[in-house]
C-alpha positions as CSV (number, residue, x, y, z in Angstrom):
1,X,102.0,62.8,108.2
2,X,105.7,61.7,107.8
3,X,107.0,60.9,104.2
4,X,110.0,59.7,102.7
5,X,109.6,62.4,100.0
6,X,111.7,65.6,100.4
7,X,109.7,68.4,101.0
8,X,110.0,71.8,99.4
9,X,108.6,75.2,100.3
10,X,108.6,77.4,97.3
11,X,107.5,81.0,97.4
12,X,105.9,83.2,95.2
13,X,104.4,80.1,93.0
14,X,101.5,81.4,92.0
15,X,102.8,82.6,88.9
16,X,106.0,83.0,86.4
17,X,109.3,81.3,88.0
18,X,107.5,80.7,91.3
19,X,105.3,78.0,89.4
20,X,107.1,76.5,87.2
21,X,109.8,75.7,89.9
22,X,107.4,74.3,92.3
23,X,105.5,72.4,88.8
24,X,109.1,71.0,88.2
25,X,110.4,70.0,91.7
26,X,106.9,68.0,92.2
27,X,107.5,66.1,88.7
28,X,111.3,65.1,90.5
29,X,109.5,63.6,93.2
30,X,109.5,66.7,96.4
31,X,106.3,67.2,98.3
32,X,105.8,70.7,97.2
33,X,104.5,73.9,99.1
34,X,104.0,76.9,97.4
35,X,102.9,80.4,98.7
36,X,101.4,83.5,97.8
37,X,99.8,86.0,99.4
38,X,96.8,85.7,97.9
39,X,95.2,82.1,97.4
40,X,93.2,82.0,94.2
41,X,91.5,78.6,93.2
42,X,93.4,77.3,90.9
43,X,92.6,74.0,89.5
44,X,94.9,70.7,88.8
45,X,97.9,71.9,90.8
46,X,100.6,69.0,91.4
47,X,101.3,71.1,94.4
48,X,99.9,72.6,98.1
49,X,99.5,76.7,97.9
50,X,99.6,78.4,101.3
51,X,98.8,82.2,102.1
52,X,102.6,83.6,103.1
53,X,103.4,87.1,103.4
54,X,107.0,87.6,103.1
55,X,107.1,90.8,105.0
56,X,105.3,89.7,108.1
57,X,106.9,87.6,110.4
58,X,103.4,86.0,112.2
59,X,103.0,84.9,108.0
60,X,106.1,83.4,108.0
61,X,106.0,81.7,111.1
62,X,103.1,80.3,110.5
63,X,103.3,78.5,107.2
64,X,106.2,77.2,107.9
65,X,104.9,75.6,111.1
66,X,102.1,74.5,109.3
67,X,104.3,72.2,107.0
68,X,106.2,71.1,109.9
69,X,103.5,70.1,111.7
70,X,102.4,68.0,108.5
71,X,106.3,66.5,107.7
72,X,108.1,67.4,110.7
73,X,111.0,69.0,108.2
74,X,111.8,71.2,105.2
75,X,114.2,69.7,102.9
76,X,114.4,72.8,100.5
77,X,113.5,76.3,100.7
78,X,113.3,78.3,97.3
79,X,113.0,82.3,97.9
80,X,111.0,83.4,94.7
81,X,108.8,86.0,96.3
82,X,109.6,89.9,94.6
83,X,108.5,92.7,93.2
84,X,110.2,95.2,90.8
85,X,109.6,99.0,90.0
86,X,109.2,100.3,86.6
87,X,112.4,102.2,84.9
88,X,112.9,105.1,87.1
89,X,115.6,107.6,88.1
90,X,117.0,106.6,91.9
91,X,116.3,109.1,93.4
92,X,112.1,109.3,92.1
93,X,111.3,106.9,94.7
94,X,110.4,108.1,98.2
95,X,112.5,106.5,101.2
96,X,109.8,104.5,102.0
97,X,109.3,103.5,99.1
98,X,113.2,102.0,98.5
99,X,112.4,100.3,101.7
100,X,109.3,98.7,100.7
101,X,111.3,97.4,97.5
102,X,113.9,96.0,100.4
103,X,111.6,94.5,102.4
104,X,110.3,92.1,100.1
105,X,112.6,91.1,98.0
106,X,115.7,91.1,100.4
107,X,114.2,91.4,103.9
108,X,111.6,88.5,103.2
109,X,114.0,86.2,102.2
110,X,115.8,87.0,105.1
111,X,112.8,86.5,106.9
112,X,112.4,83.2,105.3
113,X,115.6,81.8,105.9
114,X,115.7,82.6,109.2
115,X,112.6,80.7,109.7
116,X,113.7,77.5,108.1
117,X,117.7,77.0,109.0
118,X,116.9,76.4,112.7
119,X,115.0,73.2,111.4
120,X,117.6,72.3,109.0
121,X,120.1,72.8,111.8
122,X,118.3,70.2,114.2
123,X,117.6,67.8,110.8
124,X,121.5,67.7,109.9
125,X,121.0,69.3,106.2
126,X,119.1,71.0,103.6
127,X,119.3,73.4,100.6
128,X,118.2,77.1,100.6
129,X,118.3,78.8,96.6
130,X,117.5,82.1,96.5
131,X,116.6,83.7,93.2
132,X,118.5,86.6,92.3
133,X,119.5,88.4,88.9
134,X,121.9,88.9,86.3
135,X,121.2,92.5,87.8
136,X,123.1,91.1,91.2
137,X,126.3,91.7,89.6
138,X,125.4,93.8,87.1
139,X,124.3,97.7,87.1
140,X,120.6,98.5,86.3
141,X,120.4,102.4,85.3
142,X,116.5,103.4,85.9
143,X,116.3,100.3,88.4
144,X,119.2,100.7,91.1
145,X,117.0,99.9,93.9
146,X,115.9,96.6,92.5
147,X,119.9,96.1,91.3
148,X,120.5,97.0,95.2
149,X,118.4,94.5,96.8
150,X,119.8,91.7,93.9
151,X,123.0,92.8,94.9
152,X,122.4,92.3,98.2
153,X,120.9,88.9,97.8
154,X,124.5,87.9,96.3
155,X,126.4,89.0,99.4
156,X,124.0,87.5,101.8
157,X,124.0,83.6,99.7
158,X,127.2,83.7,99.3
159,X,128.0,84.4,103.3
160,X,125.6,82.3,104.6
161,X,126.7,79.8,102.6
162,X,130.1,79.6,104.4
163,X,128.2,79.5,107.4
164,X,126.1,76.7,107.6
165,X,128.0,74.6,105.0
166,X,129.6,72.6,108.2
167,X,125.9,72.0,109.4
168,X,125.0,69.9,105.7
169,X,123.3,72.9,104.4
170,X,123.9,74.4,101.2
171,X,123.1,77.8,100.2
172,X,122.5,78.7,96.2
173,X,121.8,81.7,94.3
174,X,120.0,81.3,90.4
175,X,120.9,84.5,88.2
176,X,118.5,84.6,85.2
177,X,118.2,87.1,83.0
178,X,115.5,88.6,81.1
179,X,112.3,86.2,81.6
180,X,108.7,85.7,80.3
181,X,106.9,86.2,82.8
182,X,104.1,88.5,84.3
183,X,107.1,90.6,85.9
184,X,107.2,93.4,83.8
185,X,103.8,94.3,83.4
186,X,102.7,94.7,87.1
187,X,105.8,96.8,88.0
188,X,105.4,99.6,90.9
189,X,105.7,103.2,89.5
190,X,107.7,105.0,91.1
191,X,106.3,107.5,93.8
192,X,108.3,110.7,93.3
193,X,108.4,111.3,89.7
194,X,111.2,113.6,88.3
195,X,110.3,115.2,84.9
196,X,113.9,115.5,84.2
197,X,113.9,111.7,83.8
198,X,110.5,110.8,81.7
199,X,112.3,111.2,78.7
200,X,115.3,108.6,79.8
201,X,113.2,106.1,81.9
202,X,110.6,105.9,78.9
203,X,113.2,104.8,76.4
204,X,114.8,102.1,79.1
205,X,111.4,100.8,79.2
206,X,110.9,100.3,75.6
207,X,114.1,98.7,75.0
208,X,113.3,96.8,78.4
209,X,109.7,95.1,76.7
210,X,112.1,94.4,74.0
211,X,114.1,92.2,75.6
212,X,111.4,90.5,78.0
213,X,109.3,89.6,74.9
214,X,112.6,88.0,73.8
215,X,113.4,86.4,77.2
216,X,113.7,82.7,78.6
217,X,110.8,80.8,79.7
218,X,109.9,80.5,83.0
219,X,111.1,76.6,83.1
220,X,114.8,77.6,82.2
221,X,115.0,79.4,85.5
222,X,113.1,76.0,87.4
223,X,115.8,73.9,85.5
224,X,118.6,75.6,87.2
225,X,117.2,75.5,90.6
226,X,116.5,71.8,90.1
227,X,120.1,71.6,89.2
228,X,121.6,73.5,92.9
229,X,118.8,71.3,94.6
230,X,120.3,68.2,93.5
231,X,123.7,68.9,93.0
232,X,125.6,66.5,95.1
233,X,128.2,68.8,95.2
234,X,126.2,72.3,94.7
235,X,127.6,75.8,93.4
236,X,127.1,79.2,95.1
237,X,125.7,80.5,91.4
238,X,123.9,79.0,89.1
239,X,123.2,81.6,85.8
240,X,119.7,80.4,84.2
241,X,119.8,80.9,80.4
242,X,122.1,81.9,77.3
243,X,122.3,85.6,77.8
244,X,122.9,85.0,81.6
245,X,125.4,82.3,80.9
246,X,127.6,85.5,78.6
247,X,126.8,88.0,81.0
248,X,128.3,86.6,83.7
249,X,131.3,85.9,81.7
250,X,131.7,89.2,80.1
251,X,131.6,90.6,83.7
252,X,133.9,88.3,84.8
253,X,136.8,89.1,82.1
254,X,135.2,91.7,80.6
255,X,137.0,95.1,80.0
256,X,134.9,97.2,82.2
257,X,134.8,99.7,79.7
258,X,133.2,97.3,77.3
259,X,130.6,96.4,79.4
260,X,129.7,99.8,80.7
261,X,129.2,101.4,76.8
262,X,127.2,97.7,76.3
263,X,125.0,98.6,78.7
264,X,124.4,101.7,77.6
265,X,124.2,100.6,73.8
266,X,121.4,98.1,74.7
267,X,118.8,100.4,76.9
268,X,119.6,103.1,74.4
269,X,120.4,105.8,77.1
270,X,123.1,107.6,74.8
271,X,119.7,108.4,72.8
272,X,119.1,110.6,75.3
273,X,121.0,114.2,75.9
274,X,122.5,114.5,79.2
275,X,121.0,117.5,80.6
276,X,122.9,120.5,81.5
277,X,121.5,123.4,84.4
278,X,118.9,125.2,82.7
279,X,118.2,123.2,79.6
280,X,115.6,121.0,78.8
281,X,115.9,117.7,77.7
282,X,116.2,116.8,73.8
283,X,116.4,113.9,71.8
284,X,119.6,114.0,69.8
């Protein structure tokens, strides 16, 4: 089955910005894949949902040949799928832990890409956007290893942009920032707890359901991935909302200073004593 229609493969749509992005990019006229890696029946969905593990490469390899084998191209790959941790000190998860965290969110869309340029290689274009986080160029005190792999997802869009750019393929990153979705309430606890920390990561969680309960709807984040996939000519970064749109201008000509006792300010950690050998910690 050949058609005209570009074709989009969109993971993590089962839920939150996964959805809405593939909801959005089927309205604009793409023949839509989503994935997840479990399929639930879900009813009067403009879209196709596959089962696609973003950590296995048999997954990957396989639902991507399966919507070759039905279009005989991929127009537009959108790297959704990942997980998060709940507020927790660094060093309170285990190494194999941090590299779960990695393998998902940074190593599957590696995983993904690497499945899908070879095909826009031989087809002479396509777009890959890659969702990332105001936390990519931002720090994330009681979330470094998430910041890390967001971080990371920066580096790698922006490089691999410069590489494929001569083949027609454009590579994008969306930052948004805090976002209603189910994100925040199926985070992984951390699996080496610290007591040291309680007191500190509890408070960065408050002030962190704060802000989510405040946060952009899922279909400001699908906007701005609308926007890279039809850019004619597309940006590396695309921020997704008002208080990503400041953030990425206070980092950029921001006092660093300024930022740094922001940060601070608005997870409330200065609330918190910092610790000295031998005492416990206090509230001030």
């Amino acid at each position: 089955m050949n058609t005209k229609q570009p074709v989009a493969l969109v993971t993590g749509a089962s839920s939150g910005i996964g959805l809405a992005t593939a909801k959005l990019l089927s309205d604009a006229g793409y023949q839509v894949y989503g994935t997840s890696r479990r399929i639930s029946a879900v009813d009067n969905l403009p879209f196709t949902m596959l089962q696609l593990d973003v950590t296995s490469d048999e997954s990957v390899e396989a639902a991507v040949n399966a919507v070759l084998r039905l279009h005989g191209r991929i127009d537009l790959l959108v790297n959704n799928a990942g997980f998060g941790v709940a507020p927790a000190g660094a060093e309170e998860s285990s190494m194999a832990q941090a590299s779960a965290i990695f393998e998902t969110n940074f190593f599957g869309l590696v995983r993904m890409t690497r499945a899908v340029l070879p095909h826009m290689r031989r087809q002479g274009g396509g777009r890959i956007i890659n969702i990332g986080s105001v936390l990519g160029f931002l720090p994330a005190p009681f979330a470094a290893l998430y910041a890390a792999t967001k971080h990371a997802v920066e580096g790698y869009s922006e490089s691999l942009d410069h590489e494929v750019r001569s083949k027609g393929i454009r590579v994008s990153v969306v930052e948004p920032a805090y976002t209603k979705t189910h994100f925040d309430a199926n985070l992984l606890a951390a699996d080496m707890p610290i007591a040291e920390y309680r007191a500190a990561s509890a408070q960065v969680e408050q002030a962190l359901r704060r802000a989510f309960s405040k946060g952009d709807d899922p279909s400001v984040v699908a906007n701005a991935v609308l926007k890279a996939a039809t850019a004619a000519r597309p940006k590396v970064r695309y921020v997704a909302g008002r208080v990503a749109r400041v953030l990425r201008v206070l980092r950029r000509f921001g006092p660093a200073g300024l930022i740094d006792s922001g940060i601070r300010r608005d997870l409330d950690l200065d609330r918190i004593a910092t610790p000295l050998a031998g005492v416990p910690v206090t509230r001030n």
